[in-house]
DOTOR-461541 format. One record per residue (C-alpha): residue in three letters; x, z, y. Coordinates in steps of 0.25 Angstrom, whole numbers, plus 5000, padded with zeros to 4 digits. Layout:
N
ALAXZY
...
***
This chain:
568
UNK516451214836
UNK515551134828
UNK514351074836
UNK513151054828
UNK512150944832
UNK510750954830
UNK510250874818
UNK508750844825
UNK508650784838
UNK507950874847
UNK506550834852
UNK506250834867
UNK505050834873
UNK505050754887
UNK504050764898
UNK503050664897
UNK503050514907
UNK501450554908
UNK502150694917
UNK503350624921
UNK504150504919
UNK505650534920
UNK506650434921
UNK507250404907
UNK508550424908
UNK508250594915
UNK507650614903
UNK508550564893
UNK509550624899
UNK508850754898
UNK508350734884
UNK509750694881
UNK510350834886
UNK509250914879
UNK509550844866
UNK511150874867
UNK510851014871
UNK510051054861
UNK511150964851
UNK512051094852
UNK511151184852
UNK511951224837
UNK513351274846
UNK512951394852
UNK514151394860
UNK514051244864
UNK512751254869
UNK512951374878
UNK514251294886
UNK513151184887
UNK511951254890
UNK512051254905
UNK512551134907
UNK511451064898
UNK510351144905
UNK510951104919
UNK511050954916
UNK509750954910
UNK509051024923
UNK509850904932
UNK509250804923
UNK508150854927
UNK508250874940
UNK508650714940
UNK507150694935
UNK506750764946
UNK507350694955
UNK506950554949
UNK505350604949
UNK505350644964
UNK506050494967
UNK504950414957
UNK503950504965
UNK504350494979
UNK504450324975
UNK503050324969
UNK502350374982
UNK503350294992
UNK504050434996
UNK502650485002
UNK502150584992
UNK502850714987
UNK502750834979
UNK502550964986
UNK503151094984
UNK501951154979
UNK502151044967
UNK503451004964
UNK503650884956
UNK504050924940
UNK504050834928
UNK502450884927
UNK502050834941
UNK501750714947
UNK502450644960
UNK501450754970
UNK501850874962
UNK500350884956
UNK500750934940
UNK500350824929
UNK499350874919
UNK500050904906
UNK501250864911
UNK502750914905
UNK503550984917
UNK504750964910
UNK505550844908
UNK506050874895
UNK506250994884
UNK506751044872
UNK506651174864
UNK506851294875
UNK507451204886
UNK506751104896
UNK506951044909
UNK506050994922
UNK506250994938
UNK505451024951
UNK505750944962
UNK505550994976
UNK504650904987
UNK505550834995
UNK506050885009
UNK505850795021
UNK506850825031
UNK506750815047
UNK507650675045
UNK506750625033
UNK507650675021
UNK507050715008
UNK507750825001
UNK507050834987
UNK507650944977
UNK507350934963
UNK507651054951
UNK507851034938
UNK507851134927
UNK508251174912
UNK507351294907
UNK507851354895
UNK506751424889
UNK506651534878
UNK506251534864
UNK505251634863
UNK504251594873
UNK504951484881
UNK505051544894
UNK506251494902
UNK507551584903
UNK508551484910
UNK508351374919
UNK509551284924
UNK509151204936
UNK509751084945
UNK509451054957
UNK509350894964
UNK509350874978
UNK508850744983
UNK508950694999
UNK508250555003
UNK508250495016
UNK507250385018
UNK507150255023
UNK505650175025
UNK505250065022
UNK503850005028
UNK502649935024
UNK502549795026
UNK501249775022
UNK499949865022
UNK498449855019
UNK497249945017
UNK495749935011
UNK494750045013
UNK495450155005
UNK496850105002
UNK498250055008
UNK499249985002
UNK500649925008
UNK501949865005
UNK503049955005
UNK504449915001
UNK503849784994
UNK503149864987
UNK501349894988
UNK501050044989
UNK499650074989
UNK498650214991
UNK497250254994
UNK496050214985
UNK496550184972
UNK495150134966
UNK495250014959
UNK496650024959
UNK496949974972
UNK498250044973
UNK498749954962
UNK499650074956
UNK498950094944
UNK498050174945
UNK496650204953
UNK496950324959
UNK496950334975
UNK498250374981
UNK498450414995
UNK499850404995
UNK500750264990
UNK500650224977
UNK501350094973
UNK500649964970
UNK501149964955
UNK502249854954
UNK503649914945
UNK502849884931
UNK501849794935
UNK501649644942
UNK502349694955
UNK503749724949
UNK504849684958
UNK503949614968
UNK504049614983
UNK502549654989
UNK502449585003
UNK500949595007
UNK499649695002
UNK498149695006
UNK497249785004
UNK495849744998
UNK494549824994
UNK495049924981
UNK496149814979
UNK497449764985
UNK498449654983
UNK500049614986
UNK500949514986
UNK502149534980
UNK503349414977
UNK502049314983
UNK501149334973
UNK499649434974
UNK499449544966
UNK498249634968
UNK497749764963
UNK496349844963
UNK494849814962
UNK494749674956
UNK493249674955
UNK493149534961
UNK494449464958
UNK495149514970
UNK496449544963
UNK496449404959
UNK497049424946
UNK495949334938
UNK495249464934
UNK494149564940
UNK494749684934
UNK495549784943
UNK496849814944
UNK497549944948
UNK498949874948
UNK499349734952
UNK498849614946
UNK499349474951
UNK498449384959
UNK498449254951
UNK498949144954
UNK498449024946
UNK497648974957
UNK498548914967
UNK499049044973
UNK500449004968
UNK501349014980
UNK501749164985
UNK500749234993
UNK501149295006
UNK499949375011
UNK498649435003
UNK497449475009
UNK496349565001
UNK494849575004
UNK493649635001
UNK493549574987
UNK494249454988
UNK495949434991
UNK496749324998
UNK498149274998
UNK498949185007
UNK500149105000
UNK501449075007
UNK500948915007
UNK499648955017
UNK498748955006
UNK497649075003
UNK496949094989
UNK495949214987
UNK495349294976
UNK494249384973
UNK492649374978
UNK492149254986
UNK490649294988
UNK490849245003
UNK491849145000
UNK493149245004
UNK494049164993
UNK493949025002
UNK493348954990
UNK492748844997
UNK491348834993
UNK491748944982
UNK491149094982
UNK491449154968
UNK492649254967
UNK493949224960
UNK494749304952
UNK496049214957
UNK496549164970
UNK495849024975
UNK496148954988
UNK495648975002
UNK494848855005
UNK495048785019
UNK496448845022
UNK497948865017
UNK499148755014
UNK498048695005
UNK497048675015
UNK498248615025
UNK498248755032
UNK499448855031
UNK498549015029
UNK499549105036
UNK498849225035
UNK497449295029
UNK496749405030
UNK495649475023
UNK495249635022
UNK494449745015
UNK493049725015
UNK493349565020
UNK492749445011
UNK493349345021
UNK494749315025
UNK495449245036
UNK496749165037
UNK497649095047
UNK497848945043
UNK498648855049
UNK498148725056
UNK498248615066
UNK497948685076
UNK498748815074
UNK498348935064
UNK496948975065
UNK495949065057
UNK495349055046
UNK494249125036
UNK493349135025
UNK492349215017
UNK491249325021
UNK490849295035
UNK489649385038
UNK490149425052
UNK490949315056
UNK492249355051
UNK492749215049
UNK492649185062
UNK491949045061
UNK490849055069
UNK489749085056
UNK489349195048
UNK489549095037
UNK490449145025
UNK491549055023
UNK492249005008
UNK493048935015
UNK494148965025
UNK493548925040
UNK494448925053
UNK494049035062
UNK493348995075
UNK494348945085
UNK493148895095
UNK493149025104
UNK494249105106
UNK495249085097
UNK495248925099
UNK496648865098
UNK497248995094
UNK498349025084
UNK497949115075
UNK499049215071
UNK498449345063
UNK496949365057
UNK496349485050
UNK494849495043
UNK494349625040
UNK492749665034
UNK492049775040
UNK491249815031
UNK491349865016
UNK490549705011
UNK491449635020
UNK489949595029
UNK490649625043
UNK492049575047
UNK493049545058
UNK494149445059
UNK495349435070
UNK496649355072
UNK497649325081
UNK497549215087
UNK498449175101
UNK498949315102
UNK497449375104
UNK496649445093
UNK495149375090
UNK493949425081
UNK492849415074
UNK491849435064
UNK491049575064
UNK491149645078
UNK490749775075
UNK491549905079
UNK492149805088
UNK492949735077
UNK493349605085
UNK493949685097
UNK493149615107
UNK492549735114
UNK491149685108
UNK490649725095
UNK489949605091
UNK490149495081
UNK490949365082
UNK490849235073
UNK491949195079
UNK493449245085
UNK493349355099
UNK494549395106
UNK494949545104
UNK494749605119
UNK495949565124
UNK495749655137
UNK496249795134
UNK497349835126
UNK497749685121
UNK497749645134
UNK499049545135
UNK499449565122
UNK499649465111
UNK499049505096
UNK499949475084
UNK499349535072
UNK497849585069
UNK497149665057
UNK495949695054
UNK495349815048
UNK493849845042
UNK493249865057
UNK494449865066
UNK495649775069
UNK496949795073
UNK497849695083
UNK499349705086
UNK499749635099
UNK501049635106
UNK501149645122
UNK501949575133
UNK503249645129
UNK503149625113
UNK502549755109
UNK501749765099
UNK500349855098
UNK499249865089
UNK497749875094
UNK496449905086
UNK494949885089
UNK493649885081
UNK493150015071
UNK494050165077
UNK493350265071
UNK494250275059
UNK495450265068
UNK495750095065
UNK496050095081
UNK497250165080
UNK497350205094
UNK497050375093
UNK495450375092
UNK494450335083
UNK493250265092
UNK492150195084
UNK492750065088
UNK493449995099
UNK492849855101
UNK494449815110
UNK495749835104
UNK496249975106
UNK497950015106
UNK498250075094
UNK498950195097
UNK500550215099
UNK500550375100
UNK501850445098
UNK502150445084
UNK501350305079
UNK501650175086
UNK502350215097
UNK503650145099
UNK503650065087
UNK503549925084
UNK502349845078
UNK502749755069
UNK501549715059
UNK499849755060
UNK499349815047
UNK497949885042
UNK496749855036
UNK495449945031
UNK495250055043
UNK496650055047
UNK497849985056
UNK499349995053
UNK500549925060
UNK501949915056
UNK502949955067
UNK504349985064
UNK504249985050
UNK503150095049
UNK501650075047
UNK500850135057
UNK499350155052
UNK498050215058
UNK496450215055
UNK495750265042
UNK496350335034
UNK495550405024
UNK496250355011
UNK497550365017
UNK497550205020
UNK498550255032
UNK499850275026
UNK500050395032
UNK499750505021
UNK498650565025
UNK497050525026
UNK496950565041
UNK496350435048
UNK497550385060
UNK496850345074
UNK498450315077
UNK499650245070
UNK500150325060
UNK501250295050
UNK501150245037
UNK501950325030
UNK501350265015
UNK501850135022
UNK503250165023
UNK504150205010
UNK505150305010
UNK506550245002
UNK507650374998
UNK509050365002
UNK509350484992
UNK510450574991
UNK510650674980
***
């Protein structure tokens, strides 16, 4: 029998990328199969043998697309958000199931035949397998009045175990989180200003990754985030690149323009050797080099970028005065936070590493005795109770929105000391008064013979880990409660002496503490392998997929990513 061929190559219309963006070899496949289908459409009698076959293959190309969408869609929200029965995903939909306006539910078509797939939400077993089942389908349709007369489906079951993968570094402002999961920064909350750095300016209350596989990130290794005002910034292969409101240079890119994705921190000013730690600000931003050096960016109106004699801003990185490899003093470690136009270090000296500060010093927060703003970085008083001691971890936070009050603490010969604005009973000293210079936390309570190791300190309370006699490590709170930043199961208005956080059934209890975290109105520890969070919660800056405020440890789950082991 003679086969005749068609003369015209057929057209087929394709769903648009705008609805959904197949991968390109599904749909050439699929186009491919329609185009030799209708090909011998002249030969009756080949076309009926083929029919069904055609029409299945196409309907488990189909299903094939299916598939690939639900894994670009689990990736996209680190395995945290899904469709739901209600709104399957289709070609038409997007990752949650909501339908796309003027979007084409079919992948592709041609005269009376077309082709599409639903795909179930997954289901999560009591051992943690997901089974996901995804249909696709042929419809045949009819001539007069195209209403379909024969469907052929396929059917495409997917099982996935999991295996996590936690967060080694986390941060949060007022209204947003971001942390490094997999080497990779994931953002959500506010996304004014483009602080998420996805794109876009949308808020998200679940993960969306910083944007990286198109743009400066490609291929990098993110090791350390901080979370600024409406901005944030990571480090990725040693170098600084910072996303978000812009308004005062603090993304450091020579510029005063925002930026909802990356942009690279410049480096023409001397900031030439690979940065191991960034710290961002109210409006300014600060980065510590693995030779001991700090540079900083962004306003100065109170001398916060350590200019020396210097107060105008800078739309580039430019020295910390007074400290750092080229001062003859090795920095170790800075801190700055929200709402803070100062910032503190630990610097290396004769006599062992001690404190230093700089910038806004309305309440004291520098620690030198004054109310003097400083441009230049100044040792912390070591006259009182911190004399002759080694400093081993610091944290600076502002407690209040134009950085006027503010706290300091650090670690220093295994005891946590304070000071700066005493309010709410933010230096821990069971007073609620002001110091110029360092106060030991009460020591006579919870911390009683134990030995601090970290501290952090959030916008009016701070958080201590200390280990006791036998090696176990706890964390303790104290200042601001009533949004729950104590942690330990109540929300008083404040506690002026540490308070435990709490280990209840289901939180801390049994695990280890390996690292501090927090910032804003919240605390999070690290123990074995999971983030643990509590405090404020309203923009979701937790983790944990709600908006419900935590007076315990609950875990992160945004702060852990879910990898498939698939089997089809």
């Amino acid at each position: 029998m003679k086969v005749i061929m068609l003369s015209r190559r057929p057209r087929v219309r394709t769903v648009s990328q705008a609805a959904f963006a197949l991968p390109t070899v599904l749909i050439a496949s699929i186009v491919m199969l329609i185009v030799l289908l209708s090909s011998v459409s002249a030969a009756s009698s080949v076309r009926t043998a083929l029919d069904e076959q055609f029409y299945t293959k196409l309907a488990q190309e189909a299903a094939e697309a299916g598939q690939a969408r639900a894994v670009a869609c689990l990736e996209a929200s680190n395995y945290l958000q899904t469709w739901t029965d209600n709104a399957k995903l289709r070609p038409d939909t997007t990752c949650t199931g909501a339908t796309i306006a003027g979007g084409n539910k079919y992948i592709a078509s041609y005269g009376n035949l077309r082709t599409t797939f639903t795909v179930d939400p997954p289901v999560i077993s009591a051992t943690g397998t997901a089974t996901t089942t995804v249909v696709g389908s042929t419809e045949l349709l009819r001539t007069s009045g195209g209403s379909v007369y024969q469907t052929y489906t396929h059917s495409l079951v997917r099982q996935s175990g999991s295996q996590s993968a936690y967060s080694s570094d986390s941060s949060s402002g007022v209204e947003e989180t971001c942390g490094i999961i997999n080497q990779n920064t994931w953002c959500w909350g506010n996304g004014a200003s483009g602080r998420l750095g996805n794109g876009s300016t949308t808020t998200s209350l679940t993960p969306v990754k910083v944007t990286r596989d198109t743009g400066l990130l490609a291929g990098k290794i993110d090791t350390s985030v901080a979370v600024g005002v409406e901005m944030a910034c990571t480090i990725a292969n040693g170098r600084a690149y910072c996303w978000g409101l812009n308004a005062t240079g603090k993304l450091g890119n020579n510029s005063t323009t925002n930026s909802s994705v990356p942009v690279a921190v410049t480096t023409s000013t001397g900031m030439s050797s690979p940065v191991k730690q960034i710290a961002a600000g109210h409006d300014h931003v600060c980065a510590l080099t693995i030779d001991g050096d700090v540079f900083c960016w962004g306003a100065n109106t109170y001398g916060q970028l350590g200019m020396g004699s210097i107060t105008t801003q800078s739309l580039t990185p430019v020295r910390v005065a007074g400290i750092g490899a080229y001062a003859g003093r090795t920095v170790t470690e800075i801190a700055t936070s929200i709402y803070s136009d100062s910032t503190c270090a630990i610097a290396s000296t004769n006599a062992g590493p001690r404190a230093y500060c700089w910038g806004y010093n309305s309440a004291g927060q520098l620690g030198d005795g004054t109310t003097t703003n400083r441009p230049t970085a100044i040792p912390v008083s070591t006259a009182g109770v911190m004399s002759g001691l080694n400093v081993t971890d610091i944290a600076i936070s502002a407690a209040a929105s134009d950085g006027t009050l503010g706290h300091a603490c650090a670690v220093a010969g295994g005891n946590v000391y304070c000071w700066g604005t005493g309010m709410n009973g933010a230096l821990g000293n069971n007073a609620t008064a002001d110091s110029l210079v360092p106060v030991a936390v009460y020591t006579g309570g919870v911390l009683s013979g134990k030995t601090a190791l970290e501290v952090n300190a959030g916008v009016w309370h701070v958080c201590a880990t200390a280990k006791d006699a036998s090696n176990n490590v706890a964390v303790y709170c104290w200042g601001q409660g009533s949004l729950s930043q104590l942690g330990n199961n109540t929300t008083p208005s404040y506690s002026a002496v540490p308070v435990a956080v709490s280990v209840l059934s289901g939180g801390l209890q049994g695990h280890t503490i390996t690292a501090l975290k927090g910032g804003g109105n919240r605390g999070c520890v690290i123990a074995d392998q999971t983030t643990y969070c509590w405090g404020y919660n309203a923009s979701g800056q937790l983790g944990d997929g709600t908006t419900t405020s935590r007076a315990v440890p609950t875990v992160a789950s945004y702060l852990s990513q879910k990898i498939p082991i698939t089997n089809y």
